[in-house]
N, C-alpha and C positions, 0 to 999 in steps of 0.2 A: 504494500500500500504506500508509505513512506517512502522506498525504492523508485517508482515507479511516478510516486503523485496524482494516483487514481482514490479519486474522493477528497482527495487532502494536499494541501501542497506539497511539493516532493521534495523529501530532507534527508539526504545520506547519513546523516548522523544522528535520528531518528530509530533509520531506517538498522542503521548500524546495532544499535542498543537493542533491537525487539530481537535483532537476527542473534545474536547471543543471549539472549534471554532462551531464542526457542531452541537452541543448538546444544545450550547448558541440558533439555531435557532429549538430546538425541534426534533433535526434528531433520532430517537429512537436508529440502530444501532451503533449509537454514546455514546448514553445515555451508552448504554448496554455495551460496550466495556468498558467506563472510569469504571462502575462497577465490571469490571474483572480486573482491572488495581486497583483497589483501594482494593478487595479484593485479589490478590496477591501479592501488593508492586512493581508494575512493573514502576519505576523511581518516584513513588512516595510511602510516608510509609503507610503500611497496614492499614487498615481501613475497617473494617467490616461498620460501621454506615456511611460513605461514600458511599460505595459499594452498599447497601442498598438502600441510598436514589436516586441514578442513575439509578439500576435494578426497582428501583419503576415508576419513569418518563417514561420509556421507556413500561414496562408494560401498565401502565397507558394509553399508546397508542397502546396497542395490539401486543408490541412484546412478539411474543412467550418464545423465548429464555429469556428474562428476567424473565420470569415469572419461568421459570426452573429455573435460578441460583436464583433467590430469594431463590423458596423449597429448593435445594442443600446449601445455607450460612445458610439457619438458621435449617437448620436438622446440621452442623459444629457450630455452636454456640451452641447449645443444646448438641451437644455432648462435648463443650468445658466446657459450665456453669456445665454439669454432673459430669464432674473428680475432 
């Protein structure tokens, strides 16, 4: 909601707070999001190894989607450690 600004103005840092709130009780799309938020620096600093261990948790319970941005960060670190 916050994320996105649907119904409400859209406030990363909001949006930030509730995603850890629902991730503290296992909510995977939560997991998953703080994972997009940590690897973009979205009100908080970039963090790949962040990023990482969130898209892991949520995976780890069968979100698809994390399981894509996991392949997509680390095919972007590979081609980071490459240059």
């Amino acid at each position: 909601m916050y994320r996105d600004g649907l119904g409400v103005e859209q406030n990363h840092a909001k949006a930030l707070c509730w995603f850890y709130k629902s991730a503290f009780w296992n909510n995977a799309a939560a997991q998953n999001n703080l994972g997009c938020m940590h690897q973009h620096g979205l009100v908080v600093e970039q963090n790949y190894t962040k990023a990482l261990y969130y898209y892991r948790k949520a995976a780890d319970q069968g979100n698809l989607m994390a399981l894509e941005n996991i392949r997509l960060l680390q095919l972007r670190i590979s081609s980071l450690e490459s240059n």
